[in-house]
N, C-alpha and C positions, 0 to 999 in steps of 0.2 A: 504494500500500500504506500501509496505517495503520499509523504510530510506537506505539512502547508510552505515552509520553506522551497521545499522541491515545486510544489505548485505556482511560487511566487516564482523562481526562477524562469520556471517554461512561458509561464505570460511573458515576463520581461524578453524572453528571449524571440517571441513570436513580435510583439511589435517593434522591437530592435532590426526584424532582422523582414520587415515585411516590407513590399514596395510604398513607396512614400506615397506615389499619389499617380503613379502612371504607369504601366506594364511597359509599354511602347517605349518610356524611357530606356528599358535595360538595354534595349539593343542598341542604343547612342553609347560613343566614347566621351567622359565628363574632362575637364580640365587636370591638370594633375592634383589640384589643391580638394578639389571636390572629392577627388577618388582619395587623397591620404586621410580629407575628412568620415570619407566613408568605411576607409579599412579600419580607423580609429573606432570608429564605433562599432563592427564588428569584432576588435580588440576588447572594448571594453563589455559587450555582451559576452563572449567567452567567460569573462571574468569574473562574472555576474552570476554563474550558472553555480548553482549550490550554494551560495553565498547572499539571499538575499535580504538580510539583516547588516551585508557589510557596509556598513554608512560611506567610506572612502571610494567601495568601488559603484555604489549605487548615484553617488556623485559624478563618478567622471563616464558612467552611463548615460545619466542626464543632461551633465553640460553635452557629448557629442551628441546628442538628440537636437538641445536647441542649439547648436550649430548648425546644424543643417536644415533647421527651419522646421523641424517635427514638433510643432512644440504642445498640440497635444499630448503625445509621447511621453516628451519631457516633463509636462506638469504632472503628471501619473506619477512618473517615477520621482521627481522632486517629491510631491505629495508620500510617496511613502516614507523617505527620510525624514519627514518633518513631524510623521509619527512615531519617528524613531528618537527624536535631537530636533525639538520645534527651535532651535536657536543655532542651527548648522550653517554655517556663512554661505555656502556654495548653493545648497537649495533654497535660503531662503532669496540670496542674489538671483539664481535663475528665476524666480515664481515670481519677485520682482519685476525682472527685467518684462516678461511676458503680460504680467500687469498695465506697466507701462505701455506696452506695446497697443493693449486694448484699452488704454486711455484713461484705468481706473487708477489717478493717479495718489488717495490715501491711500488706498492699498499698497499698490510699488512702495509711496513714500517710508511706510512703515516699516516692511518687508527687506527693504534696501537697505535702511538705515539696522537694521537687525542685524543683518551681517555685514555692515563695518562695523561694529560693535566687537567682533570675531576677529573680523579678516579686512584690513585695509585694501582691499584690490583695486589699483586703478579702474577698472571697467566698470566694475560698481559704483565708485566716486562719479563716474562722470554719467552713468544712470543716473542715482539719485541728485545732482546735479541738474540734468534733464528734469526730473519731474519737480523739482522744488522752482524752474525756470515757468515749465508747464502751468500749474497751480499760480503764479503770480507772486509766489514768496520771495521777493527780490532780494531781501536781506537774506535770507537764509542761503541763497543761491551763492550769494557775493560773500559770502562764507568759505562755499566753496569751490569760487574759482578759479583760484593759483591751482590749489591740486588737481581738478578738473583740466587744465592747462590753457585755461584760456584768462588768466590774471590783470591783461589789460581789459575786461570788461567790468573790473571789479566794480570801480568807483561807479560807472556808468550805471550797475545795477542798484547801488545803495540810491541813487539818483529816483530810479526809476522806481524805488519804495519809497519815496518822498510825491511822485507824480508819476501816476499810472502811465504808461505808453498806447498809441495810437487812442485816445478817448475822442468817441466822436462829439465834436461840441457841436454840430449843427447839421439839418437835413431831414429831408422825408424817413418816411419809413422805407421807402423804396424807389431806386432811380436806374435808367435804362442810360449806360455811358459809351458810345460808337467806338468801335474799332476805329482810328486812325491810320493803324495799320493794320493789315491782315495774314498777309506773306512775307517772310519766312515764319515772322509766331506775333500772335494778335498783340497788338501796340496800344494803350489810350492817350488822353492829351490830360494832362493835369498840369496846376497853379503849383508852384516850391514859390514861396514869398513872393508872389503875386506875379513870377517869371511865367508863362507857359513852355512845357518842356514836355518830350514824349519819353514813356517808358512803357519797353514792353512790359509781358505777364507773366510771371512764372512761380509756379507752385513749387519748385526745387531750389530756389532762393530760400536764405533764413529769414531776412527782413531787406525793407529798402535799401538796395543798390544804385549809387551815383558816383558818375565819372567825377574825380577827383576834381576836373577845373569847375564843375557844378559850385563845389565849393567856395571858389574866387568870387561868385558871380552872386549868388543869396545867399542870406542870414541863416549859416548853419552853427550848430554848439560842435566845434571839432575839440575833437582832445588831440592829446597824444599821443596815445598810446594805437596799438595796433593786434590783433587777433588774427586766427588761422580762421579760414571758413570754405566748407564743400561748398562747389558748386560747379556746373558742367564737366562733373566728372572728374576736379581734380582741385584739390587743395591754394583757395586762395590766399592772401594776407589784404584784411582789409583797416582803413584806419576808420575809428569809433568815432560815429557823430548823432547827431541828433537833428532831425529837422523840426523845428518850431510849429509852422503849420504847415500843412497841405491841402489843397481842394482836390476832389475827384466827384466830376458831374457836380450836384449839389449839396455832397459832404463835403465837412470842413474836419479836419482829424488834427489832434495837437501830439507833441512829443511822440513820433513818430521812427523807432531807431535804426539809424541808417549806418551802410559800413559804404566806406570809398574806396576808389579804387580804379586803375586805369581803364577804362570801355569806349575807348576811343574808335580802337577798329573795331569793336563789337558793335559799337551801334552804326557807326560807316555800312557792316556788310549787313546790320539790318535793312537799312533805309538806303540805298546808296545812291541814288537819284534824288531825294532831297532831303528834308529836315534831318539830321541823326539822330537817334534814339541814345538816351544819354542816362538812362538808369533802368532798373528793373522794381516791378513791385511780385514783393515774396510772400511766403504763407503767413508771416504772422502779424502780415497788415489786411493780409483777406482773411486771415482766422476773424476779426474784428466785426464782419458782416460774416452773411450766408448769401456765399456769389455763385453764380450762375455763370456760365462761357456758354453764350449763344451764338451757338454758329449758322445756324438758319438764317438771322436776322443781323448777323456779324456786330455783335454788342456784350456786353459786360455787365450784367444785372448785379445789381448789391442791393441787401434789404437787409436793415436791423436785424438782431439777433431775436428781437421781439414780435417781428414779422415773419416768419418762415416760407418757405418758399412751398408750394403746393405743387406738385408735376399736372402739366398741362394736359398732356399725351395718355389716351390709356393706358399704352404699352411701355411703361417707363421699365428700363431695368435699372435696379439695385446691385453694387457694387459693393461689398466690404471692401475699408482701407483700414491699414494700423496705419500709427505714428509710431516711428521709433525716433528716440533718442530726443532733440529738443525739438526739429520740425522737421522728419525726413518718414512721407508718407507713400507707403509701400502699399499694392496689389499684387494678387495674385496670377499668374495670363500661362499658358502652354504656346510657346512656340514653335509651328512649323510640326505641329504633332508631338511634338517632346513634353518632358515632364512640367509639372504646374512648377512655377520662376517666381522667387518675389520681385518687383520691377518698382522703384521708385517712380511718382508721377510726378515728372519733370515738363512742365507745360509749354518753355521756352527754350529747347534744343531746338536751332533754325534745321527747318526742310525735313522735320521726323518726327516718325512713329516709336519706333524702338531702339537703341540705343545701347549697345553691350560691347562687351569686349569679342577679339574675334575668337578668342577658345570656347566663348559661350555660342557663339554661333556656328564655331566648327562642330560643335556638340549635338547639334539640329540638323547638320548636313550642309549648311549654307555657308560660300565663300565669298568675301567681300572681293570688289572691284576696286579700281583705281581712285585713290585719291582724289577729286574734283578739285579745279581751279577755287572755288570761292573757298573750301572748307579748308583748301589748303591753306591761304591766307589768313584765313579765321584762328586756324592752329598757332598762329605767333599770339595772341591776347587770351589762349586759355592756357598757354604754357604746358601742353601737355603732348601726350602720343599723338603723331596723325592719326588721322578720323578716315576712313574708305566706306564706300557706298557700299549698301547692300538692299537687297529686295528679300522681306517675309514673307512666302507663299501664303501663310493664317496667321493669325493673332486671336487666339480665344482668351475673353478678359468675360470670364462669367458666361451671359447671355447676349454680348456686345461681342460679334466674330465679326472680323473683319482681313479681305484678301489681296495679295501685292501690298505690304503694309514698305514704304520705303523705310529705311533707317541708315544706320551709323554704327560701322565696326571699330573699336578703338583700337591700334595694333600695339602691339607690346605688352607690360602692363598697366595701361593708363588706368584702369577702374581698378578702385578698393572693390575686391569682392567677399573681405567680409566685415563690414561694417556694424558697429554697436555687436560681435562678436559672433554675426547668424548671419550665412549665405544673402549674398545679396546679388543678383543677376545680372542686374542694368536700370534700365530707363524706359518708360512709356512716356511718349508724350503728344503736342498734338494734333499730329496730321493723322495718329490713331481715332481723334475726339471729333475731328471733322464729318459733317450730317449729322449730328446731336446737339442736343442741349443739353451739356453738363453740368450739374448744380453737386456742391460739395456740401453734404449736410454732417453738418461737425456733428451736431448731438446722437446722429445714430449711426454715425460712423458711417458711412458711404455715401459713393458717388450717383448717380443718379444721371443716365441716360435716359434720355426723351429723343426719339426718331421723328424726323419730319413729318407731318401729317397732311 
């Protein structure tokens, strides 16, 4: 007869060792980093096997689960460590971090903080960093931002526990603001101290983004100091400022926190026939409404957080996103038939859909092309690997399939692929989102597709 330990071991061993989420997958060759993540967790399942009281190795079963993005999996198995040792740094870190991920951010906060209590881990610091940012707790954040490694934000943050950031001080409950631009990634016309200036829109930005001579020109709070910040795929340095007020259509928004930084030729090869696009607006100045990307009617809907948005369309589909870490909001999509990819929704990659490195797309069977003249040029202001064209036969993102999706292989290793510590693919962005209406509804967590009608 089989022990309940023996019993505990064969579960652990069957979801350890079962396909993640695609059969079709197995027959792809993954990256190497994929494949050492995967032997690892086969390693650590072995390990597991008659041992499932051992708290050390039920640990590092769990972490290689949420690395790999199982994180079902891993909450099971963390969960039963926490029946073992409710104050074990590594499970209560993982069930965190996952917490996080679905937005419930006392719980992470608690959870997080439990085990640095334990275990000092970087990656945990700058999780719960992440959610004390999330929450609005400024002070507490600016606590911990040297160890989090971002120290020149400190002052910035104690600031911004003195004066909430982006408060809308004026405006409807809800306004319709035109695309000024559309091609390569939708643009609006906004007031910076009463200058009119275009910025595109990108949901893969942390916060507003402006060309550094913006600064010469309006009343911005610059500091000194200077931070690391993702974004198209590769680590920027931005300097810390603050724009006083903004208008966008008929909001007026005050203390708005903005990073600088060269986009000279970024905005040239947005616009390069006339006005240049000269900043970006990021997730946590649209976290502040519940906006809409209408591309039927090529405009930018914003409505209080008091006004919700209602889908027009019988046929809307819904979308789950996580957030992970402070603003980097991930979907689920199979590419090209391959296994379900977390894809960061990156709204403001020019000329794309999808967006990955080329081992991830060696992995689906698909080879990128040649370099293009524009992206070639483009590649001096993101400082990163060249970019090569490619074409995605499908893009299955839920009940939103769409075919020939264009994108962007990054060669070398230009993409972090594992980010906040769990598999991270690439990028959706969007010329995947064009024929919809997409509305991002923070409070239930997903995206919201509305088909032409």
């Amino acid at each position: 007869m089989r022990t309940r330990r023996h019993v505990i071991a064969l579960a652990f061993l069957a979801l350890a060792l079962a396909p993640a989420r695609s059969t079709h997958a197995q027959t792809r060759v993954a990256d190497p980093s994929y494949r050492d993540a995967q032997q690892q967790l086969r390693a650590a399942t072995r390990d597991t096997i008659g041992r499932g009281a051992d708290i050390g190795r039920l640990d590092t079963l769990g972490v290689a689960l949420l690395r790999l993005d199982r994180l079902g999996d891993a909450a099971r198995v963390f969960a039963r460590v926490i029946a073992l040792d409710p104050y074990d740094a590594s499970a209560n870190a993982g069930l965190g971090k996952m917490a996080l991920f679905r937005d419930s951010l006392a719980d992470a906060d608690t959870l997080l903080a439990r085990a640095l209590a334990r275990d000092r881990d970087p990656e945990t610091v700058r999780d719960l960093y992440a959610a004390r940012l999330r929450q609005g707790r400024w002070a507490d954040a600016a606590a911990l931002a040297e160890e989090a490694g971002e120290a020149g934000r400190r002052e910035a943050l104690l600031a911004q526990a003195e004066t909430p950031p982006c408060a809308i001080t004026a405006g409807p409950d809800e306004d319709h603001i035109p695309f000024a631009v559309t091609f390569p990634v939708p643009c609006v016309r906004v007031r910076i101290d009463g200058e009119s200036v275009l910025l595109a829109i990108d949901t893969g930005a942390r916060e507003l983004l402006l060309d550094d001579h913006v600064a010469r020109r309006v009343r911005l709070r610059v500091r000194a100091e200077q931070v690391p910040l993702d974004w198209m795929g590769h680590t920027q340095t931005v300097t810390v400022a603050v724009t006083p007020t903004m208008q966008i259509g008929r909001f007026t928004l005050a203390d708005v926190p903005t990073g600088l930084l060269n986009l000279r030729k970024y905005g040239l090869s947005l616009n390069p026939r006339s006005e240049p696009v000269v900043g970006v607006i990021g997730l946590q100045m649209l976290r502040a409404f519940v906006p809409t990307f209408d591309y039927h009617r090529n405009e930018l809907v914003l409505r209080r957080p008091s006004a919700p948005a209602t889908p027009v369309a019988a046929k809307a589909v819904r979308i789950p996103f996580e957030i992970r870490g402070e603003a980097d909001m991930f979907v689920h999509a199979e590419l090209a038939g391959g296994r379900a990819m977390a894809l960061e929704v990156h709204s403001g990659i020019p000329e794309c859909g999808v967006m990955a490195s080329e081992a991830v797309f060696t992995e689906v069977g698909l080879k990128a092309g040649t370099v293009s003249r524009m992206m070639g040029s483009a590649n001096s202001w993101i400082q990163g690997n060249p970019w090569a064209r490619v074409a995605v036969p499908s893009v299955v993102l839920g009940g939103v399939v769409q075919s020939g999706v264009p994108g962007w292989a990054v060669r070398g290793e230009g993409i972090d692929l594992w980010r906040d510590g769990v598999r991270s693919d690439g990028f959706v962005s969007h010329d995947l989102f064009r024929g919809w209406r997409v509305t991002y509804d923070w409070a239930a967590r997903q995206m919201v597709f509305e088909p032409k009608e």
